[in-house]
N, C-alpha and C positions, 0 to 999 in steps of 0.2 A: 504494500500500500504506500502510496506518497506521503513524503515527510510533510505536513503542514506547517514547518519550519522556515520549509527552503521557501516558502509563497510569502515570506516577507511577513510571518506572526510574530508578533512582539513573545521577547520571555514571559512577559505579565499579562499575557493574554492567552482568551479559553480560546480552544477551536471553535469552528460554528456550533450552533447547535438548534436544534428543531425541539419543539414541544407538541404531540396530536395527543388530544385528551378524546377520552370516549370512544376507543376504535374496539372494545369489546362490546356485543349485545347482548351478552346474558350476567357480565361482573357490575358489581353495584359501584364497582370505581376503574377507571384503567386508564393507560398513558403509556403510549409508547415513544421515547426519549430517543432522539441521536444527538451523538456528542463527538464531532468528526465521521469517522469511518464506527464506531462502535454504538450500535443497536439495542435498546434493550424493551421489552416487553414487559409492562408491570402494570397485573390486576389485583383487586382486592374484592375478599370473598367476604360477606357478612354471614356470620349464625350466631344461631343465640344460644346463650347458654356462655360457660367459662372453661376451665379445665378444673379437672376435682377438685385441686390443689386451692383454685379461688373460688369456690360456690359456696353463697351464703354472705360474701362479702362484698356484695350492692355495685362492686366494679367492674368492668372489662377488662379485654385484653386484647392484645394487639402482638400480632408474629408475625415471620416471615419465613420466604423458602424462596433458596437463589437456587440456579442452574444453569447450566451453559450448552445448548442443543450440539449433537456432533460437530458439524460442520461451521461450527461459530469461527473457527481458527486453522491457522493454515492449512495445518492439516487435522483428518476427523480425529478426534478424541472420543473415547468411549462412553455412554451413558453410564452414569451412576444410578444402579439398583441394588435396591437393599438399603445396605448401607453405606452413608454418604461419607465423602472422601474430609481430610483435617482442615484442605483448605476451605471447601463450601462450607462447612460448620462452622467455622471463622467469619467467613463474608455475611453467613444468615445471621449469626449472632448482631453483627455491626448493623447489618439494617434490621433488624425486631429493634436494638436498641434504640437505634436511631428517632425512630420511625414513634416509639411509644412517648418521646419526647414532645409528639405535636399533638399529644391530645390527653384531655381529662379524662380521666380512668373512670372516676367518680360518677360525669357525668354520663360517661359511655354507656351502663348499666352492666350488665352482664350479659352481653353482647361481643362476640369475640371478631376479630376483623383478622384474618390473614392475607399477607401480602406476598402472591407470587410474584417471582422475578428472573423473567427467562432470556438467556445473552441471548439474543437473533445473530450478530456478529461481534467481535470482539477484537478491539484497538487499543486496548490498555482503557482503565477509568470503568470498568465495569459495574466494578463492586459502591463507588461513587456515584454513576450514573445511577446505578439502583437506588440509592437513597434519594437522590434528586426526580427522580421519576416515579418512585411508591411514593412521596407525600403526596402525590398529583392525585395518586390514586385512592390514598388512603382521605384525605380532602373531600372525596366523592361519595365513600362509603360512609362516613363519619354524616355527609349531609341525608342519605339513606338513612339511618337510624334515627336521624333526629326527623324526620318527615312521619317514618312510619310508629313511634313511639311516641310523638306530637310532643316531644319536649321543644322549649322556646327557643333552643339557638343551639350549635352543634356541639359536640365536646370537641371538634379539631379546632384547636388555640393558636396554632403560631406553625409556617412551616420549617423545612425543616430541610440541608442543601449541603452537598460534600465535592469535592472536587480534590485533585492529587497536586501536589508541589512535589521536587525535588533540586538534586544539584548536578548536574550532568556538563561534563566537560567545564568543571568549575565554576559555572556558573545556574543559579535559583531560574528554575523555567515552571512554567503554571503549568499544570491541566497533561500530563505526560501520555503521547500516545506509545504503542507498546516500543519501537524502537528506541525513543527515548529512555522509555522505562527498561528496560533490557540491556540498556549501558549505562544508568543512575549509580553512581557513587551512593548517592543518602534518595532514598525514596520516603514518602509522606504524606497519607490519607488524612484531611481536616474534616469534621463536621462540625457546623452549627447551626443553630436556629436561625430565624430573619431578625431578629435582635440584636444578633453579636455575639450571643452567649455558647460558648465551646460545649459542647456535646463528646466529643473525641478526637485525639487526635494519635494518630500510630505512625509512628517515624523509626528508621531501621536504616542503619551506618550499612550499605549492601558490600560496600567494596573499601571503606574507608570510614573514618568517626568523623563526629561534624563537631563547631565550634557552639556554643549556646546564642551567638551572635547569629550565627545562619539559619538556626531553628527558628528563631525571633521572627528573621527574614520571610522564612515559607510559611510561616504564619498569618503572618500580616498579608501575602501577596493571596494565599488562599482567602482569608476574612473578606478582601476586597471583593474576589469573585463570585465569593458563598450572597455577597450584599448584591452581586446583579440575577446571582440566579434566581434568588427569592424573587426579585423585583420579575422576571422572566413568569414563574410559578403564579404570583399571584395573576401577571396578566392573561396567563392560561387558564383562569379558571374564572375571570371577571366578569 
C-alpha cells in the first residue's frame, strides 16, 4: 500500500478519514470507519439483561469483540475459533474499556450493549480505529435504549476517540500506518474522551527507550487529534 507520507502529510497529521454511520439494518448502532487504507466494521448489539456477575444491581454493561477477517492483510491469516489469540484479548479488552467510558452504567439499566469490531482491511490503527468507530456505534444503541425504555435523555455522556503516535526515524509522526508502524522505535496507542480526559495510554520502547520529554510529545500530538476526531464523531451523528 502507499506511504501517505511520501503525499506531503505532515508528522502531526491523521490520514484521511471517512465516517458512514448506519450501514447495518438489523444492529441498533453501527459505523463503519476508514482511516487511510484501514477499514473497520463496528456494530452494536442491544439485550437486556447483565451478566450474572451484575444482576440485581440496576446497571449495565457495555463489551466488546475485535476481529480481523482472513484476508484483512497481506497475506490470509487464519480465523480465530474457539479460543481467541493474546493479542485480540488485549485489543477487546482496550475497546470494552474504552468504550464503557462514554456512558452511565447507572443510567443504562440492565441492558447490556456489545460492540463488534471486525478489520475489513488492515493498515496499522486498527485497534484505534475500533474505538473511534464503536463510540459511533455505541452512541446509536445507547439512543435505542433510551427511546425504547422512555427514559429522558440517553446514558451515552461524552464520546470517546484513540489514535497511535510514535517515533520513527527519530522523529514523533501521528496516526502510524503499518509501514511506519513496522519500523517504530517507540510505538503509542492514546485514548481519551472529547474533554481531554486520558482514558489510556500504552506506549512500548519497540527497538529503543524513549526520553519522558518524547512521551510528553506523543501525547500532546495524539490529544490534538483525539480533539478533531470527536469534533469529526459528533458531526456524524448530528
Amino acid at each position: 500500500m502507499t506511504d501517505p507520507r511520501m503525499h506531503d502529510r505532515a508528522p502531526d497529521e491523521m490520514r484521511p478519514m471517512k465516517i458512514e454511520r448506519g450501514v447495518s439494518t438489523f444492529a441498533e448502532g453501527s459505523c463503519l470507519i476508514s482511516v487511510g487504507e484501514t477499514r473497520v466494521l463496528c456494530t452494536a448489539s442491544v439485550q437486556e439483561g447483565v451478566p450474572a456477575w451484575r444482576r440485581g444491581s440496576g446497571a449495565g454493561w457495555v463489551t466488546a469483540e475485535y476481529a480481523m477477517l482472513p484476508r484483512a492483510t497481506h497475506q490470509r491469516t487464519s480465523r480465530e475459533r474457539g479460543q481467541i489469540g493474546g493479542r485480540t484479548q488485549e485489543i477487546q479488552r482496550l475497546i470494552g474499556r474504552s468504550l464503557r467510558a462514554c456512558v452511565d452504567l447507572e443510567v443504562l439499566g440492565e441492558w447490556t450493549v456489545r460492540v463488534d469490531c471486525d478489520v475489513l482491511q488492515a493498515d496499522g490503527g486498527t485497534r484505534t480505529a475500533s474505538v473511534t468507530g464503536g463510540a459511533i456505534a455505541l452512541h446509536d444503541a445507547c439512543a435505542w435504549v433510551a427511546d425504547r425504555t422512555g427514559v429522558a435523555e440517553s446514558p451515552f455522556h461524552n464520546f470517546v476517540a484513540a489514535v497511535s503516535a510514535g517515533i520513527v526515524d527519530g522523529r514523533v509522526l501521528l496516526d502510524l500506518d503499518y509501514s511506519e508502524d513496522s519500523r517504530a522505535d517507540v510505538d503509542l496507542n492514546v485514548v481519551a474522551l472529547a474533554s481531554g480526559a486520558l482514558i489510556e495510554v500504552q506506549g512500548t520502547g519497540e527497538r529503543t527507550a524513549f526520553a519522558p520529554d518524547q512521551l510528553t510529545r506523543m501525547v500532546e500530538v495524539a490529544s490534538g487529534a483525539i480533539q478533531r476526531l470527536a469534533y469529526a464523531q459528533r458531526n456524524a451523528v448530528a
